[in-house]
Each structure stands twice: as structure tokens, then as C-alpha cells.
C-alpha atoms as a printed R data frame, in Angstrom:
    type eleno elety resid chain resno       x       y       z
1   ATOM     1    CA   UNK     A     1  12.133 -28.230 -25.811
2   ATOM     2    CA   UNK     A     2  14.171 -25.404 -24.591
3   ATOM     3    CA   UNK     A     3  15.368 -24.957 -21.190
4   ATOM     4    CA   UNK     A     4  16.158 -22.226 -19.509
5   ATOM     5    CA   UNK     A     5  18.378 -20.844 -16.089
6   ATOM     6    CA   UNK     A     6  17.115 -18.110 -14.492
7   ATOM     7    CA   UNK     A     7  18.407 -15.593 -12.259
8   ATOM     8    CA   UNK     A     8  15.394 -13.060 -10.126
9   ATOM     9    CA   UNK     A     9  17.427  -9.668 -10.229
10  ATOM    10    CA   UNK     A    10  15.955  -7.062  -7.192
11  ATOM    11    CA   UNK     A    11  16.299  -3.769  -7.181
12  ATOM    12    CA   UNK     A    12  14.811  -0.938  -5.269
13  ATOM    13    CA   UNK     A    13  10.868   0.424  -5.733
14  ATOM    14    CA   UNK     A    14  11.316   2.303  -8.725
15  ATOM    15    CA   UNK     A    15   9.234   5.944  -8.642
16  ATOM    16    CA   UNK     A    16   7.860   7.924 -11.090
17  ATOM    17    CA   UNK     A    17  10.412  10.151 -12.616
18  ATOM    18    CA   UNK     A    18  13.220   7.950 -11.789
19  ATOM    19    CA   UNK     A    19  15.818   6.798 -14.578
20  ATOM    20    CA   UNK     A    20  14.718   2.926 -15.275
21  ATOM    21    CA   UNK     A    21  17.155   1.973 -18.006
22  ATOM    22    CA   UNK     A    22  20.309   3.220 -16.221
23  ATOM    23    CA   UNK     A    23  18.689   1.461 -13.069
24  ATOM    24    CA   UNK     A    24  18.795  -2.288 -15.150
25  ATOM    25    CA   UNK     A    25  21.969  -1.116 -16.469
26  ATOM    26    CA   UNK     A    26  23.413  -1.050 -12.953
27  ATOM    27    CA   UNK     A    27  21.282  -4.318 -12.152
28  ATOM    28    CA   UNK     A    28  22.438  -6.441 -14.274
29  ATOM    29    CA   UNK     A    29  25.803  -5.479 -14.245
30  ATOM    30    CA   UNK     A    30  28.355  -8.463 -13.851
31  ATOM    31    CA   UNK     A    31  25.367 -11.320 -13.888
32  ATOM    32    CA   UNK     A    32  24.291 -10.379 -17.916
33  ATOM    33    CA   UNK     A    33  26.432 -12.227 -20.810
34  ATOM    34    CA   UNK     A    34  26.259 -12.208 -24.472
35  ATOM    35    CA   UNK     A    35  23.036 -14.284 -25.773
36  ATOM    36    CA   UNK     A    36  20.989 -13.946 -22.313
37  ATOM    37    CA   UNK     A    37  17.358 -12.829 -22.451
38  ATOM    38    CA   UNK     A    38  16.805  -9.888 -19.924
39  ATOM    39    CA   UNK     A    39  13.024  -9.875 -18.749
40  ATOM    40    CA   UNK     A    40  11.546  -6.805 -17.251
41  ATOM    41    CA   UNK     A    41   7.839  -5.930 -15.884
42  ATOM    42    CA   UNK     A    42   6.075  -3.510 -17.625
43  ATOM    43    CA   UNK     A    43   4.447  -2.296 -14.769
44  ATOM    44    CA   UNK     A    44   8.206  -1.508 -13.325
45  ATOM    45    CA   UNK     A    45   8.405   0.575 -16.257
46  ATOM    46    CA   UNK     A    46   5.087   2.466 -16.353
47  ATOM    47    CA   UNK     A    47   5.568   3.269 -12.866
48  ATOM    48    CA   UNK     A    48   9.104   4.606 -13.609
49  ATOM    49    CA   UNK     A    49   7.765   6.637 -16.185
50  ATOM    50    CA   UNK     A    50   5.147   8.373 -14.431
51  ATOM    51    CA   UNK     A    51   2.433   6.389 -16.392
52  ATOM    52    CA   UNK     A    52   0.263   6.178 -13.770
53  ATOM    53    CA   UNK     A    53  -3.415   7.968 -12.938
54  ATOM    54    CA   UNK     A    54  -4.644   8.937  -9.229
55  ATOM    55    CA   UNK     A    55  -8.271   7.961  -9.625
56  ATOM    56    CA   UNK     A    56  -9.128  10.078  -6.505
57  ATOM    57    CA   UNK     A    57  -9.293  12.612  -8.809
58  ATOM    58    CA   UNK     A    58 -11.443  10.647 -11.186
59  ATOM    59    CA   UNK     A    59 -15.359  11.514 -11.680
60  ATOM    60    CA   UNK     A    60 -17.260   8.699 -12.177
61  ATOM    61    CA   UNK     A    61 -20.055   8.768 -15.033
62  ATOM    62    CA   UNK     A    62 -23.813   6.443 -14.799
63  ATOM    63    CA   UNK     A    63 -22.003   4.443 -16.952
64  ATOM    64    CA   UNK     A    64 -19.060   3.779 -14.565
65  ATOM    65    CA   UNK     A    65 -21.481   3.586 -11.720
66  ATOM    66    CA   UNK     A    66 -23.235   1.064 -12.927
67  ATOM    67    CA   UNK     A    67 -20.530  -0.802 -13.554
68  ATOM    68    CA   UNK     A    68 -18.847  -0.759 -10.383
69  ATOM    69    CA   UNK     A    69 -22.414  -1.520  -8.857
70  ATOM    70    CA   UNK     A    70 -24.395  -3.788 -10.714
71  ATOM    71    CA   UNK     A    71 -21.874  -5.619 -13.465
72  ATOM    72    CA   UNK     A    72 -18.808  -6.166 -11.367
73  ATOM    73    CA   UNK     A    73 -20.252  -7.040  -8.231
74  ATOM    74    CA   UNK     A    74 -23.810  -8.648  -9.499
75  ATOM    75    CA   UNK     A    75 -22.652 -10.341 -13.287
76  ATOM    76    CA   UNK     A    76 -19.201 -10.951 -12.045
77  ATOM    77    CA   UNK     A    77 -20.074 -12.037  -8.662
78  ATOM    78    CA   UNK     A    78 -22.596 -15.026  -9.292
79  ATOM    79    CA   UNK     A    79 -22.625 -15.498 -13.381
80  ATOM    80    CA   UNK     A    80 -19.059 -14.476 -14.925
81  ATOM    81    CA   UNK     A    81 -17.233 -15.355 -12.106
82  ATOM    82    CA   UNK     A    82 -17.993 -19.183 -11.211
83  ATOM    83    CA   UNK     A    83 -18.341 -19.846 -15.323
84  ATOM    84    CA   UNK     A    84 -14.425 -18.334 -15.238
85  ATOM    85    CA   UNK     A    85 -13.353 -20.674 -12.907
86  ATOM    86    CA   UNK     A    86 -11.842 -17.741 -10.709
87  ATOM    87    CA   UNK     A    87 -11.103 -18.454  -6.761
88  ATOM    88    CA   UNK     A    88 -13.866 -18.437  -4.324
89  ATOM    89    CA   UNK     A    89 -11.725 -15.301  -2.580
90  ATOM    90    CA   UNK     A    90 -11.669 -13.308  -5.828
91  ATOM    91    CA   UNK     A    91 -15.709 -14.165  -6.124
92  ATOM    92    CA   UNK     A    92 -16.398 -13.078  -2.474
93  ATOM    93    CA   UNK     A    93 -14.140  -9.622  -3.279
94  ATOM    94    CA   UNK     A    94 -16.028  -9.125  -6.786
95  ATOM    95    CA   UNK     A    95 -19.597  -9.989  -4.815
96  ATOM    96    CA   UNK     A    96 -18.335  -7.009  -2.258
97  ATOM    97    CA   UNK     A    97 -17.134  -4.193  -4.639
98  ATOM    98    CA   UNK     A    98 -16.000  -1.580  -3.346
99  ATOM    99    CA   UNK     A    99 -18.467   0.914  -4.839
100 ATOM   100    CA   UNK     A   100 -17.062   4.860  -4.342
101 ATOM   101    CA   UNK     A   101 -13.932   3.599  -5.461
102 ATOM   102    CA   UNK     A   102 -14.588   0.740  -8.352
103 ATOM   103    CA   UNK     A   103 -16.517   3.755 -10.141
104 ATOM   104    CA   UNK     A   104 -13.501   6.069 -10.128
105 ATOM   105    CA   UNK     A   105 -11.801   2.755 -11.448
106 ATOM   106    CA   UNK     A   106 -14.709   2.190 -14.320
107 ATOM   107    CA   UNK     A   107 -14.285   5.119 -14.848
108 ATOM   108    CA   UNK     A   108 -10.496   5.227 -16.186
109 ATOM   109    CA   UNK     A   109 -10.803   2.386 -17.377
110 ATOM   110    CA   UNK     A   110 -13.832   3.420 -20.071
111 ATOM   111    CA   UNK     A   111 -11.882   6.597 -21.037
112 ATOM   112    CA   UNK     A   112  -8.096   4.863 -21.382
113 ATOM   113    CA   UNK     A   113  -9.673   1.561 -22.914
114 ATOM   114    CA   UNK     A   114 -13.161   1.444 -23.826
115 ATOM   115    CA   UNK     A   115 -16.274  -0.343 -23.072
116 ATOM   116    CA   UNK     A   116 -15.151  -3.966 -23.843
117 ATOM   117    CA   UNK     A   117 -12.034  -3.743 -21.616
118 ATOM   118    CA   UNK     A   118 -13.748  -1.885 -18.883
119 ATOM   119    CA   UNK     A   119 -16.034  -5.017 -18.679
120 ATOM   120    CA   UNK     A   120 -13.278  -6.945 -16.818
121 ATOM   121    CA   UNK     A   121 -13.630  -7.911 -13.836
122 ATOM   122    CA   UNK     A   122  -9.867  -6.343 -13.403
123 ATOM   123    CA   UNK     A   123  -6.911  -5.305 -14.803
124 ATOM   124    CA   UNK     A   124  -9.060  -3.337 -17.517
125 ATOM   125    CA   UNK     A   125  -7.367  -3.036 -20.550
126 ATOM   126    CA   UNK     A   126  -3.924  -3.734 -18.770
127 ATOM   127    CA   UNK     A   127  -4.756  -1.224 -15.785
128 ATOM   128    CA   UNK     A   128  -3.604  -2.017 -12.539
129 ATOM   129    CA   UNK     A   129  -3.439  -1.083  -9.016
130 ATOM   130    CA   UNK     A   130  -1.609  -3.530  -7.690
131 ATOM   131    CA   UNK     A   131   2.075  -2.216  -6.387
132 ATOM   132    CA   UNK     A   132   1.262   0.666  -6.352
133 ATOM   133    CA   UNK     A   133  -0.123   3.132  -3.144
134 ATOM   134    CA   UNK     A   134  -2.854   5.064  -2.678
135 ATOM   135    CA   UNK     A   135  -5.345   5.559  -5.334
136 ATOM   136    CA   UNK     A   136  -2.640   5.082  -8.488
137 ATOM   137    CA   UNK     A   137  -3.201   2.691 -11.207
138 ATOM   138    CA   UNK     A   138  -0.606   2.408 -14.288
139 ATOM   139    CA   UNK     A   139  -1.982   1.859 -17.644
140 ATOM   140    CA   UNK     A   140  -0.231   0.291 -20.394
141 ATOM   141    CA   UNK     A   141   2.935   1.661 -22.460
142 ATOM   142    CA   UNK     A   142   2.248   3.005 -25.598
143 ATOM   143    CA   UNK     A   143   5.294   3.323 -27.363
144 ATOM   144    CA   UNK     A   144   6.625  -0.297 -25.584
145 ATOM   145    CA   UNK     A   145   8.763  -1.343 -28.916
146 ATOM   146    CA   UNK     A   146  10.825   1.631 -28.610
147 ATOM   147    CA   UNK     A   147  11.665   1.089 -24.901
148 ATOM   148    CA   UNK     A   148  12.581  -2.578 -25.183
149 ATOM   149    CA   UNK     A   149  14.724  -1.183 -27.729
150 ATOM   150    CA   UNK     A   150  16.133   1.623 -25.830
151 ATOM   151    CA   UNK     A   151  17.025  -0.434 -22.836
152 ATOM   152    CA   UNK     A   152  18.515  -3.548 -25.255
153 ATOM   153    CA   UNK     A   153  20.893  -0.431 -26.720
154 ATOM   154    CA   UNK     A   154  22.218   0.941 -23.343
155 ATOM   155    CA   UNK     A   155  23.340  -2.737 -22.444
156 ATOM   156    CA   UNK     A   156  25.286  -3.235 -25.298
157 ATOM   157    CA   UNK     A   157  26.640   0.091 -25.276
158 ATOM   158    CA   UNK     A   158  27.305   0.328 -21.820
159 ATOM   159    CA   UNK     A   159  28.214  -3.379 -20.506
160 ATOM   160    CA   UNK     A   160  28.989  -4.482 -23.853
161 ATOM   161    CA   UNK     A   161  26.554  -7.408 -23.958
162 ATOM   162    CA   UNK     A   162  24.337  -7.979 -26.718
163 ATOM   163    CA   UNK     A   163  21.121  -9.479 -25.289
164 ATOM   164    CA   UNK     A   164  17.601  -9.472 -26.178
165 ATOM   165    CA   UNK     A   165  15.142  -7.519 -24.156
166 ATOM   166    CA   UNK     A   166  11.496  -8.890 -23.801
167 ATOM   167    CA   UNK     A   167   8.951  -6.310 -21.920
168 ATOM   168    CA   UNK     A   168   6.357  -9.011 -20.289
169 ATOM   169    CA   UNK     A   169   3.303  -8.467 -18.321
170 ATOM   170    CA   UNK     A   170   1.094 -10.328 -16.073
171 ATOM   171    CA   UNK     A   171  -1.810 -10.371 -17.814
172 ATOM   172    CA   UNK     A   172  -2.214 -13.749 -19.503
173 ATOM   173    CA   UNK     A   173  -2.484 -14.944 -22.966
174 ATOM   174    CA   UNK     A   174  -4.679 -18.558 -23.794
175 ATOM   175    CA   UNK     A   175  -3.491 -20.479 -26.335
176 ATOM   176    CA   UNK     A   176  -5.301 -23.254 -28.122
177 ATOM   177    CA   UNK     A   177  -3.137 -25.262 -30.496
178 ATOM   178    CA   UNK     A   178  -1.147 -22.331 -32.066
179 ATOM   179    CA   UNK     A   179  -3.725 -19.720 -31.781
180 ATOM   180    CA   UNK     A   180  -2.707 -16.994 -29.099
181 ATOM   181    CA   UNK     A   181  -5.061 -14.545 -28.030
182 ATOM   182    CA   UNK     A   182  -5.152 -11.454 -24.523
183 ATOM   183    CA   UNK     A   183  -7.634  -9.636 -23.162
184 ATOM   184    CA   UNK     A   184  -4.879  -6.593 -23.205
185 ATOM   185    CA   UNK     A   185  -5.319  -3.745 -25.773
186 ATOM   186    CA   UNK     A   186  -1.687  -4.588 -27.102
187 ATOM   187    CA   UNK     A   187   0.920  -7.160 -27.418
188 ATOM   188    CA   UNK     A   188   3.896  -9.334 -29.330
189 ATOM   189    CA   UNK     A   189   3.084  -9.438 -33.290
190 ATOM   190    CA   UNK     A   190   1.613 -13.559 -33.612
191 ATOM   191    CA   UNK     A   191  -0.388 -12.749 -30.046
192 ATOM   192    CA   UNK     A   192  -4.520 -11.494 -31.063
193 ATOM   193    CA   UNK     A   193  -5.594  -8.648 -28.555
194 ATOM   194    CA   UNK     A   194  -7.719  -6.149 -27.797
195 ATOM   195    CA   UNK     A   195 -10.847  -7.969 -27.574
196 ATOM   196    CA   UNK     A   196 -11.024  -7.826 -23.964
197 ATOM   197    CA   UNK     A   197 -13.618  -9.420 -21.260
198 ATOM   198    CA   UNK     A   198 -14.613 -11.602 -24.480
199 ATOM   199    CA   UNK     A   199 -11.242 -13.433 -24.849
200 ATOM   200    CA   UNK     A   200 -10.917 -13.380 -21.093
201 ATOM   201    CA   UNK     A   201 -13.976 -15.000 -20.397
202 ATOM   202    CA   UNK     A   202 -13.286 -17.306 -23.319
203 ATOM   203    CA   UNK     A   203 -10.225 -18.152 -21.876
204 ATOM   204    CA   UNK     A   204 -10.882 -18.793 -18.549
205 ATOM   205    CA   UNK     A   205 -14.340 -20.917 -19.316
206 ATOM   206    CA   UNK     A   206 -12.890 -23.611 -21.554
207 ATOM   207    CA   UNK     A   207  -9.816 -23.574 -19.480
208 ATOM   208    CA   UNK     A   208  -7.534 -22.969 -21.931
209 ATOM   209    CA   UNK     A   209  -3.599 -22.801 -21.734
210 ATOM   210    CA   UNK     A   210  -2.650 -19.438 -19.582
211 ATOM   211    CA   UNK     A   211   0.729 -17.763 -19.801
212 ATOM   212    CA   UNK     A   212   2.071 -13.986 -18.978
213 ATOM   213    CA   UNK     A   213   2.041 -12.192 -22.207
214 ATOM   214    CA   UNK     A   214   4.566 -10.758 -23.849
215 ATOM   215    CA   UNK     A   215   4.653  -6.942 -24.928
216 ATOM   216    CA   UNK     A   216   7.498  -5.811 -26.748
217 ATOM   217    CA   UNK     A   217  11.160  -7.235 -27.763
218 ATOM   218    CA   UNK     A   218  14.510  -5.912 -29.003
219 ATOM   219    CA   UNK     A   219  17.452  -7.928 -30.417
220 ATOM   220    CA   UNK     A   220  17.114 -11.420 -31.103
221 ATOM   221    CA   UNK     A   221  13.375 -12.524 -32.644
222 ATOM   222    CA   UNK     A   222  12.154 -14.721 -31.021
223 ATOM   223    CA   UNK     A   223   8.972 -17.483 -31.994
224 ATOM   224    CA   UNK     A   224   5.579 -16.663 -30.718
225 ATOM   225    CA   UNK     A   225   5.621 -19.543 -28.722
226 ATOM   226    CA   UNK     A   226   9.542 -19.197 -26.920
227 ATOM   227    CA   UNK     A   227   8.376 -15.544 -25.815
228 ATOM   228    CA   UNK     A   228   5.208 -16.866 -24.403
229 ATOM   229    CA   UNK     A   229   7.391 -19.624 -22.986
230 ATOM   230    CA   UNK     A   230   9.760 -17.251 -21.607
231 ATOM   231    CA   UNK     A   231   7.160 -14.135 -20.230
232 ATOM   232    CA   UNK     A   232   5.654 -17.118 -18.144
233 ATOM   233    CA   UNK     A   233   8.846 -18.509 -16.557
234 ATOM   234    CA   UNK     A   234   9.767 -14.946 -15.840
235 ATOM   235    CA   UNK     A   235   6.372 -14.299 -14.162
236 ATOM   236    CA   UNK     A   236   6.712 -17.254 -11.809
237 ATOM   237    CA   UNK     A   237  10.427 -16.835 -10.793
238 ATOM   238    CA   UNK     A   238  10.226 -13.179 -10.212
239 ATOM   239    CA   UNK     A   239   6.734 -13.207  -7.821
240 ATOM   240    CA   UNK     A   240   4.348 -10.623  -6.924
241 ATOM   241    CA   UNK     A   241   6.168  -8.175  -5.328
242 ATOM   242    CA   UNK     A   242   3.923  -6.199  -2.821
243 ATOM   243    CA   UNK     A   243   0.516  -8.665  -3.365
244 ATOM   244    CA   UNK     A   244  -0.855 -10.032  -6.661
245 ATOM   245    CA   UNK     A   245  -4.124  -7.458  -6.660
246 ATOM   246    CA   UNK     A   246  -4.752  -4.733  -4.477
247 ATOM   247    CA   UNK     A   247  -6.717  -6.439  -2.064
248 ATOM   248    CA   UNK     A   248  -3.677  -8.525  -1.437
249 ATOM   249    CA   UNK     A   249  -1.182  -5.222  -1.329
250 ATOM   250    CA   UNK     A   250  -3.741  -3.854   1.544
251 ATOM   251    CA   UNK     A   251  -3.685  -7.179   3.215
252 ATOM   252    CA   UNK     A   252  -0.114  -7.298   3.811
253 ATOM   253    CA   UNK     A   253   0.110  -4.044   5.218
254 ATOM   254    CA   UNK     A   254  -2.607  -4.177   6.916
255 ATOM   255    CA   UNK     A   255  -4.539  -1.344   5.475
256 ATOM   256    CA   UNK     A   256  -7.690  -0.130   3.620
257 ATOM   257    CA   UNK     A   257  -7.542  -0.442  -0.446
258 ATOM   258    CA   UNK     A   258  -6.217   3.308  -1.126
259 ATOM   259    CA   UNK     A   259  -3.933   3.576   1.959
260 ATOM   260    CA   UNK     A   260  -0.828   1.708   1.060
261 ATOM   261    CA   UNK     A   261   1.867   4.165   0.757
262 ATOM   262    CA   UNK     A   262   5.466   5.075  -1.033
263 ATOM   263    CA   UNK     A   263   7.208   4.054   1.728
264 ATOM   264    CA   UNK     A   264   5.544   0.653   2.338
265 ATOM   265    CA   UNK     A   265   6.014  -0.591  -1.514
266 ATOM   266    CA   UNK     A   266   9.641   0.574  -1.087
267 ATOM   267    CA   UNK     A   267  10.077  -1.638   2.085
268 ATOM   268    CA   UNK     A   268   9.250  -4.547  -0.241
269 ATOM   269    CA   UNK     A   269  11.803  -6.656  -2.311
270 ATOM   270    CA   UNK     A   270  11.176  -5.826  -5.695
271 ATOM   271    CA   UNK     A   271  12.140  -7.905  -8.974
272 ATOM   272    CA   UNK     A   272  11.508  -6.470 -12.181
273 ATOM   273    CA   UNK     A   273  14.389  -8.169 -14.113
274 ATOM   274    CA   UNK     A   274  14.365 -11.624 -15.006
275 ATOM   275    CA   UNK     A   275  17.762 -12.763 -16.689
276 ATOM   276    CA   UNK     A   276  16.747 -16.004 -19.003
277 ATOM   277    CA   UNK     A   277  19.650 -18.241 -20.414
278 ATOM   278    CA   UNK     A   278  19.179 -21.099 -23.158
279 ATOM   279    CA   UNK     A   279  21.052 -24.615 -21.510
């Protein structure tokens, strides 16, 4: 079995608009050497990119309404929630839904992922709140392969270390035996996704193996099951940042669920970049 050393990299709270692959260029400087794998959170990146909705713009449709008012916080809160094993916080939260705003949320979520994502309790088809202020959510990156790819090229060119870059979210993947499978709309090739709240629930009830999953990765290829192995040793080592969901952000700061702001997150000690070596 491989083993790995690891080494959290921080950086500052990166905005939208803001140049993300010169800021890991600059990170990493130094600490990267030839054969390392460089982690980084896709959310990091979305953010960075401007990939990101205010849903206090959003309209909410019957269909999101209902949602929000009677699935989430009715089906989630007594039925879906105890059968998936989930905390008895996160059951309490779900049973309280915030109404106004979980529509607006429904909402995105059934026109940037469709019905069987929006069914999630959370995290709907890879949307998230969490690190994030105000009302902004950042959805998932669409053209991921080409970014791991970008960002693998500027280290080489510019440090002059050839490394392989692996894009890894939160969001888990189960595994049973050497079947892999994520609620998210999109992952590694060898990982089965896009079914949503089916795999979720599926995965949580029979309490199958849970690791962060994978999205994208440039240079070396790596095994299904070393990328899985590697997206969840990145996920514990580098943390939650600002709060794992968005009750925990507002929490911390001591604020309602849309009032966290810019200047809060970037008070925070951020790592996006997880720097994995084989020993």
C-alpha cells in the first residue's frame, strides 16, 4: 500500500476574477519537486473563476418551493435523513429549512443540474455555499480536464517541476469492492456519476466506503483507486476552511446564513493546495 507525506499549502481567499494558476505557482514555489502530486480544491478554483451564482437574485418556481418546503425539510428530515445515517445536527437543520432561501437554492440547483440532483439534501449536483459569503454558491467546473492541465503546464514551465495535478472535491465517492460511484454530475474516468440523491442515498444507507472524489488530472495517470486514495488524504489534511456547510460558516462568525462577508472568508486560513509525495 502506498504511503504518502503531505504538506497543507495556505494561501490567501482567492476572489472571483483573481489569477489562480499564477497564485499555486507562487504557492508552491520552493516546497514542489519532480514526481509530487499537487492537490487543489475545486471550489478554490470555481470561486477564482467567477463560477459562482448569487441566488438572491434567483426566482423560485412551485417546483423549487416545494422542495425547499415539503422534501428537504419533511422527506429529508424524518425518512431520508435517519435511513442515511447523517448527524442528529444536520437532521435538526434539514427538519428547520430555511424556506425563502432553500427555494432560491432549489431553484439553481433544478436549472444547473436537474431534478435528480436537486433532490439532495445538499451540495446539489456539486453546488455549494459553503466558503463563500452572502447568498453565492459555486457550481461545478465544466471544462475541469483542461484546467488541471493548464495549471500542471505553468509548473513545469515556470518552476521546472514536472508533477501531476489532481482537481479533488469534497463531495464523496462510495466504493464497494472496485465499483466507484458520486452523487456529482461529473468526475475521474473509472468513477460512475451523475445519478445523484440515488447513489447518495445508496451510499450512505448501506454504509458504504466514503472518500472525496476526484475531478480531473494532468500528468502522471494515476489508478482509480490511488486518486480516490489521494483526493481523501488531501481532504482531511487540508480542513474546512471557513465551516464544512453554511450553517457552520454562519456559526463561526456569528451571523445569519446569507450574511457572511468577503472580508470575513478572507480573515480565514485558507488551504487549497495539498502537495502529496509517494515514501
Amino acid at each position: 500500500m502506498t504511503t504518502y507525506k503531505t504538506l497543507t499549502v495556505s494561501t490567501d481567499y482567492w476572489k472571483p476574477g483573481e489569477d489562480y494558476v499564477a497564485h499555486i505557482v507562487e504557492a508552491v514555489k520552493g516546497k514542489v519537486k519532480n514526481g509530487d502530486i499537487l492537490t487543489v480544491s475545486e471550489k478554490a478554483i470555481s470561486t477564482a473563476s467567477g463560477n459562482i451564482i448569487d441566488e438572491s437574485e434567483i426566482k423560485p418556481s412551485l417546483t423549487a418551493r416545494f422542495l425547499a418546503k415539503y422534501w428537504t425539510s419533511i422527506v429529508w428530515g424524518y425518512l431520508l435523513g435517519p435511513l442515511c445515517h447523517l448527524r442528529e445536527e444536520t437532521i435538526q437543520r434539514l427538519r428547520n429549512y430555511p424556506m425563502k432561501e432553500g427555494a432560491k437554492h432549489k431553484q439553481v440547483a433544478l436549472q444547473n443540474a436537474k431534478l435528480l440532483q436537486a433532490l439532495m439534501h445538499g451540495s446539489e449536483g456539486g453546488i455549494d455555499g459553503s466558503n463563500l459569503p452572502y447568498s453565492y454558491v459555486s457550481l461545478t467546473l465544466k471544462d475541469s480536464a483542461k484546467i488541471a492541465r493548464n495549471i500542471q503546464a505553468a509548473i513545469k514551465q515556470k518552476l521546472g517541476r514536472d508533477v501531476t495535478l489532481l482537481i479533488v472535491d469534497t463531495d464523496k465517492t462510495y466504493s464497494l469492492r472496485g465499483f466507484h460511484f458520486t452523487p456529482r454530475p461529473a468526475s475521474l474516468r473509472g468513477i460512475h456519476s451523475n445519478v445523484g440523491v440515488v447513489a447518495y442515498v445508496a451510499g450512505r444507507s448501506l454504509k458504504l466506503k466514503k472518500r472525496a472524489t476526484p475531478i480531473a488530472v494532468a500528468g502522471e495517470k494515476l489508478s482509480t483507486e490511488e486518486a480516490l486514495s489521494v483526493a481523501s488524504i488531501a481532504n482531511k489534511t487540508r480542513g474546512f476552511g471557513a465551516g464544512r456547510t453554511v450553517w457552520d460558516m454562519a456559526e463561526k462568525f456569528g451571523v445569519s446564513l446569507t450574511q457572511t462577508s468577503w472580508e470575513m472568508l478572507s480573515e480565514i486560513e485558507h488551504k487549497p493546495i495539498v502537495i502529496m509525495r509517494r515514501v
